[in-house]
Structure formats: structure tokens, C-alpha cells
C-alpha positions in Angstrom: -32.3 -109.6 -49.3 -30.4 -110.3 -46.4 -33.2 -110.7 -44.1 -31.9 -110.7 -40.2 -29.4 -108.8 -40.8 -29.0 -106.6 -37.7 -27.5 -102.9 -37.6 -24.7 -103.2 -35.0 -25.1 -101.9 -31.8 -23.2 -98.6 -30.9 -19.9 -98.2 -29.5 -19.7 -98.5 -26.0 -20.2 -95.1 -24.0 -15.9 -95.1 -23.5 -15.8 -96.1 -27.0 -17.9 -93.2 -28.2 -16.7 -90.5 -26.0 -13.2 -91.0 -27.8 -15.6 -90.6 -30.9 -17.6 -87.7 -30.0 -14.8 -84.8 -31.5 -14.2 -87.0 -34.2 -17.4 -87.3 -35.3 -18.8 -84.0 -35.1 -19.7 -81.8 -37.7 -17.1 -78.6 -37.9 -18.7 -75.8 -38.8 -15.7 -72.7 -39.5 -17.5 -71.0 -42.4 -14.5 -71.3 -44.3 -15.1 -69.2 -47.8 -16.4 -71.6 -50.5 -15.1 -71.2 -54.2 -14.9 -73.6 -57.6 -11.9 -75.5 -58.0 -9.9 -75.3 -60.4 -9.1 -78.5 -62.6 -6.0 -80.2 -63.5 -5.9 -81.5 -66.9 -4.8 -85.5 -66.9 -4.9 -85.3 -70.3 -1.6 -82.8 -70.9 1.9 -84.0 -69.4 2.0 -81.1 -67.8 -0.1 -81.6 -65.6 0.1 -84.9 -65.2 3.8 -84.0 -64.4 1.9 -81.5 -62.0 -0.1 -83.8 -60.1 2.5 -86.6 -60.0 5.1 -84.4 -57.9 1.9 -83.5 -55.7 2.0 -87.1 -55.1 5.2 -87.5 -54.3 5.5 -84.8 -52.6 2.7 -86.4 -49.9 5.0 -89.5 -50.2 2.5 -91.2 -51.7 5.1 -94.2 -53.1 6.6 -93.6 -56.5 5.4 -97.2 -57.9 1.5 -97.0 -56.9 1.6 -93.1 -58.8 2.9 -95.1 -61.8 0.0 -97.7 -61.3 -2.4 -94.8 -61.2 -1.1 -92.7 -64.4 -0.7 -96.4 -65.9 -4.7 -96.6 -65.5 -5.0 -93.1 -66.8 -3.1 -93.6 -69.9 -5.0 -96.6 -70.7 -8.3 -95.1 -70.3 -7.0 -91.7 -72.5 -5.8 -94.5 -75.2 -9.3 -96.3 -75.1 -11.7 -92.9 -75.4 -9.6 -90.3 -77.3 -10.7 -86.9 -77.5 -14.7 -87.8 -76.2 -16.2 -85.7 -73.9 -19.7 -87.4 -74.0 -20.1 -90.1 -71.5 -22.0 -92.5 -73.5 -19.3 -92.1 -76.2 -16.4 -92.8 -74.0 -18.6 -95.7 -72.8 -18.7 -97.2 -76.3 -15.6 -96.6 -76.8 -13.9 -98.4 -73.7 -16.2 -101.0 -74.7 -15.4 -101.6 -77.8 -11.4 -101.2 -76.2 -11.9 -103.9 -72.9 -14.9 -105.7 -73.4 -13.9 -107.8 -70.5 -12.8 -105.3 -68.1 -15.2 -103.2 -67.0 -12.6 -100.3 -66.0 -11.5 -98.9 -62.6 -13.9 -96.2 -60.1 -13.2 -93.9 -57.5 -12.6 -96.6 -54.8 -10.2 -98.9 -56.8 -8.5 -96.0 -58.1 -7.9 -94.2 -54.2 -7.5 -97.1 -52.9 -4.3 -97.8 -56.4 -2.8 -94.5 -54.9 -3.3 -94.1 -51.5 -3.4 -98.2 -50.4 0.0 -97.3 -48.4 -1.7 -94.6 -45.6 -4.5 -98.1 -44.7 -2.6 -100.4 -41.7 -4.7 -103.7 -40.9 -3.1 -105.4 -37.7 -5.8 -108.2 -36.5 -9.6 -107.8 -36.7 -12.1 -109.6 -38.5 -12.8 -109.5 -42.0 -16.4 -108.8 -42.7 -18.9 -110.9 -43.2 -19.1 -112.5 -47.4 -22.9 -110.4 -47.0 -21.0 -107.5 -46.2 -18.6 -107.5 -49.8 -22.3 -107.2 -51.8 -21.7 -103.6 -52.5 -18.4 -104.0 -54.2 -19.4 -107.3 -56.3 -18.3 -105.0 -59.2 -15.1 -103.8 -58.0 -13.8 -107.2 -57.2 -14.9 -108.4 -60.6 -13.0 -105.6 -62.2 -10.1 -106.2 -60.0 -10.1 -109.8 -61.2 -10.3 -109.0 -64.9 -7.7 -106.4 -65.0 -5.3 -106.2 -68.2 -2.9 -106.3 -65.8 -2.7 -106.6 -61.5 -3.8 -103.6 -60.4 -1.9 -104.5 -56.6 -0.7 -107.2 -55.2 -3.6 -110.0 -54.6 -2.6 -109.9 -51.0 -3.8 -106.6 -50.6 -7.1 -107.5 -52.1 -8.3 -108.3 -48.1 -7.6 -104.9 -46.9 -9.5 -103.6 -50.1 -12.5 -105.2 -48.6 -12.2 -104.4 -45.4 -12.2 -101.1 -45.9 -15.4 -100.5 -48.5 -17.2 -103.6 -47.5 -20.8 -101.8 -46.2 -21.6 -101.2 -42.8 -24.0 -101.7 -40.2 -26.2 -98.3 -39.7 -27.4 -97.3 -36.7 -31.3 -96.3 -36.8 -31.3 -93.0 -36.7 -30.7 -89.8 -39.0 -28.1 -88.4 -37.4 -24.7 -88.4 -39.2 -22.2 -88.0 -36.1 -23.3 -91.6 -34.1 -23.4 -93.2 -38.2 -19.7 -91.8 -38.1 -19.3 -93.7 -35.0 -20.7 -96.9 -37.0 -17.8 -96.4 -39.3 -15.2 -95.9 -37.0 -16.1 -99.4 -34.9 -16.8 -101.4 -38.2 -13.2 -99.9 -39.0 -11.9 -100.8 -35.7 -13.3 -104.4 -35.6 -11.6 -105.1 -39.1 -8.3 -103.9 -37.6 -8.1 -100.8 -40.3 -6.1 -97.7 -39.1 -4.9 -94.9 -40.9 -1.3 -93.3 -41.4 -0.8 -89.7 -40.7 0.5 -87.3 -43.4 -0.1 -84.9 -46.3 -1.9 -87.3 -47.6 -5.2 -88.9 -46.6 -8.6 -91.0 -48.4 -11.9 -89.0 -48.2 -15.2 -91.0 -48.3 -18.3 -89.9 -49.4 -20.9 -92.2 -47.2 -24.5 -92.9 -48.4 -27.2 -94.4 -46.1 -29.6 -96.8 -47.5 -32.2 -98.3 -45.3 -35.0 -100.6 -48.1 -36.1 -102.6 -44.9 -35.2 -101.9 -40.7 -33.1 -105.0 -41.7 -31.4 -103.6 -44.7 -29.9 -100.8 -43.0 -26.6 -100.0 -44.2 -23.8 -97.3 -44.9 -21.4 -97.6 -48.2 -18.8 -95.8 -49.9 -20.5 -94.2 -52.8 -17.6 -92.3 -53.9 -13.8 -92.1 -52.3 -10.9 -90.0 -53.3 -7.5 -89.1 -52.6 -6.8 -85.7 -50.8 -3.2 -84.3 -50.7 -2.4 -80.9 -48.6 -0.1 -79.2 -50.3 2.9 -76.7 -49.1 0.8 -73.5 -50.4 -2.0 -74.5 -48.1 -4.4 -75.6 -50.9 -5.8 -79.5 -51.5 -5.7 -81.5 -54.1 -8.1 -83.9 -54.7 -8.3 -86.9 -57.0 -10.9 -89.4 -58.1 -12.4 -91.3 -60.7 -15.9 -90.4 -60.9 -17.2 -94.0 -62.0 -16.3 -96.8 -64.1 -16.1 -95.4 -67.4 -16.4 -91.9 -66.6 -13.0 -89.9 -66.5 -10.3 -89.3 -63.7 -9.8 -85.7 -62.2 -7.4 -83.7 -60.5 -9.0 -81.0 -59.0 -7.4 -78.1 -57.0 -9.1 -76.4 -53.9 -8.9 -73.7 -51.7 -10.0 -75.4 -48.8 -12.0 -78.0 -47.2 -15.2 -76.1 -47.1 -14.9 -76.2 -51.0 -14.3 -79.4 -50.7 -17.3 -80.2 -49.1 -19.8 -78.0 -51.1 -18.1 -80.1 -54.3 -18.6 -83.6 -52.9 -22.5 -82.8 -50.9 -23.7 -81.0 -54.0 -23.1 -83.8 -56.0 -24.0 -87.1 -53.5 -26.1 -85.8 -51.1 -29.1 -86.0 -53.2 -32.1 -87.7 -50.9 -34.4 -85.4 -49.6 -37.3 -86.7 -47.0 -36.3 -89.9 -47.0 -35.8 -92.0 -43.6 -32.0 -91.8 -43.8 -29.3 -89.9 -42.7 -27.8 -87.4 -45.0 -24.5 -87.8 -46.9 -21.8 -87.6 -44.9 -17.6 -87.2 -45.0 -14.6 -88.6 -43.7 -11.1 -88.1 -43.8 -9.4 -90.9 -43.0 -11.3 -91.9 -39.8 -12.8 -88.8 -38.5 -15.2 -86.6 -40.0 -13.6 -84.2 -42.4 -13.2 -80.8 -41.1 -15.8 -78.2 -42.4 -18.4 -81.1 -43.0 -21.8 -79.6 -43.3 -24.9 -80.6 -45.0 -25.6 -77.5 -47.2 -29.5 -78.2 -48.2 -31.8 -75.7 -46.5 -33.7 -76.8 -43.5 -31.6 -79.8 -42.9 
């Protein structure tokens, strides 16, 4: 319990007229259709989604750090398809190393688009939600980045301060100052870092926004995305292939934005620091 804990105030009104395009929903109708998947598991298209990569100019040594981690999991699971076998198995594998998830892995690839200059880091309260990553970051096989970057990891998944209320653009807001008071800014390119954030409010002091799933987005020359992620710890990574961002966001809100009549704001997605283009929330009567 973290009992006083206080949602931050909002932005100041200059502050949050900057916000107010960024943090609006877009609603373009773009056509929605099923992505089609990559398969890690065939150098083909791992060869596929590594020039994709590049391509972005996502660094050649953190995409080797990334297929490194994809290798090792393929090596630990073999041919299993059913998640508590591969769970076994990677057990039975790294019983000290609990594996990497989607914000350890976007953050492997895509570490090089998030600039810190100044700020604050958050408060040690602040670092509860990603007790588990930093555990698994300290019982790696190997270093997963340099330890110096370990800071900027935190600041940007450490929870944040929700404002009381359900509506998603001024919680946007909420993310962008928390972003701005930790000195994280984003670099501009093909390539970006979607976040999926979940409100949780257990108590009007326990209010909070946190990453529930991140992955890395890359725009690619024939107007399509590709989007990679690890869907949890010991759950597999994927390489998926849209058409375009409205797809993206029936993908990501059919699978996280689950609550339904609860006291919180629904599931909502950036890209980079703004709301994502084509966000919507997708269930009826919302």
C-alpha cells in the first residue's frame, strides 16, 4: 500500500494546450484487417524482420541483442506451442532467469529512439510495477544493455500518477508530464515504441497508470507497420505485419482493454509521446 500517495496534479493550462492534439483520440476509420505474422522461428524471416530493423536504423548491435534473446528462448522451448509447456521448459532451461517481456525486449531494440537530458528519476515507490523486470535484468545469462542505461529503463515504465477521472486524453497528459519531469524525449523516425497503458485505481490513493504491454513499431517503405513484442515472460516473441494503425489498434484494445464498468479509464495507446493515431476504444457504448 502506498497510502498518501497523491495523483499529480495536471499540467498547467499552457502545458496542456500544447497537449490537447497530442492527446486526442484520432478517429479516420481507417479499414481494419488481421495481420499477418512473421515467423521468428525460420531465418527467413528473421532475415525479414532484421533488415526491417535496419532499415528504421534501429542500430545493428541492439537487433543482435534482440535475435540473441530470440535464439535463446527457441533453444530453451523447441517445437512447443502450449504455453505451460514452454513454461516448463524454460524452467527447466534458466531456473534463475525468469526470461525477458515486452518492455525489456522494446526497450533491447528500440532503447536508442528514448533521450533523457535532466529531470528527476521517479520516486523508489514508483519502480513497484517493474520489480520483476529489474530482477530479470539482474539475472540475465548475459547483460542485456549497458547497466548505465538501466536509469532510463525506469524512468520510462516506472508507473504514473493518474488523474481522477475516466477520460483517456487528460491521463495521456499525465504521461506526457511524468515523461517530461523525468527528462524522457523521443527521437523521430521510422521507428517508434507503442505502449499499451492500463489504469488501476484499488484505493483514491492507489491511483496509477502502467505499461502493461509495449512494442516496437517500424513504418516501412510500402506503407505497412511492423510491429514487434514479446507477449510476456515466457510466452513467445512476434513479428507481426499490419496494414495500418487502425489494425493496429483493434489488435492491441481487443486484447488489453478488458475492464468493463469499472471506475477507470479505458486502455489507452501511445506512440512515442502522443497518442497513437487511429486510437479508439472499440467496445460498444464506451
Amino acid at each position: 500500500m502506498r497510502a498518501g500517495k497523491r495523483a499529480l496534479s495536471l499540467a498547467a493550462a499552457g502545458f496542456m494546450g500544447l497537449c490537447l492534439m497530442a492527446c486526442s483520440s484520432f478517429h479516420k476509420s481507417g479499414r481494419v484487417s488481421e495481420p499477418v505474422e512473421i515467423n521468428l522461428q525460420e531465418e527467413s524471416g528473421q532475415a525479414e524482420v532484421r533488415q526491417a530493423l535496419s532499415d528504421a536504423g534501429i542500430p545493428a548491435e541492439d537487433s543482435q541483442e534482440f535475435f540473441r534473446e530470440v535464439e535463446r528462448f527457441q533453444s530453451a522451448v523447441g517445437d512447443a506451442t502450449d504455453e505451460d509447456v514452454m513454461a516448463d521448459r524454460w524452467e527447466k532451461a534458466y531456473p534463475d532467469f525468469v526470461g525477458t517481456n515486452c518492455r525489456i525486449t522494446a526497450f533491447m531494440l528500440a532503447r536508442s529512439l528514448v533521450k533523457v537530458e535532466g529531470g528527476t528519476a521517479p520516486a523508489e515507490s514508483a519502480d513497484e510495477n517493474l520489480f520483476l523486470d529489474l530482477e530479470a535484468i539482474r539475472k540475465a545469462p548475459v547483460e542485456l544493455w549497458s547497466g548505465g542505461d538501466n536509469g532510463k529503463f525506469e524512468r520510462l515504465f516506472a508507473e504514473v500518477p493518474a488523474a481522477d477521472t475516466k477520460d483517456t486524453g487528460v491521463q495521456c497528459e499525465q504521461v506526457q508530464k511524468a515523461w517530461k519531469e523525468r527528462g524522457i524525449s523521443f527521437a523521430d523516425g521510422k521507428a517508434s515504441i507503442v505502449t499499451v497503458w492500463l489504469h488501476s485505481k484499488l484505493t483514491p490513493e492507489e491511483n496509477i497508470l502502467f505499461p502493461g504491454h509495449v512494442g516496437v513499431l517500424v513504418s516501412e517503405d510500402s506503407g505497412k507497420l511492423l510491429f514487434v513484442e514479446k507477449l510476456a515472460f515466457q510466452k513467445q516473441y512476434r513479428a507481426l505485419r499490419f496494414e495500418n494503425r487502425a489494425s493496429l489498434n483493434a489488435y492491441l484494445m481487443g486484447l488489453y482493454d478488458l475492464d468493463e464498468n469499472q471506475p477507470t479509464a479505458h486502455t489507452f495507446l501511445m506512440e512515442n509521446d502522443r497518442m497513437m493515431q487511429e486510437y479508439r476504444v472499440l467496445k460498444k457504448g464506451a
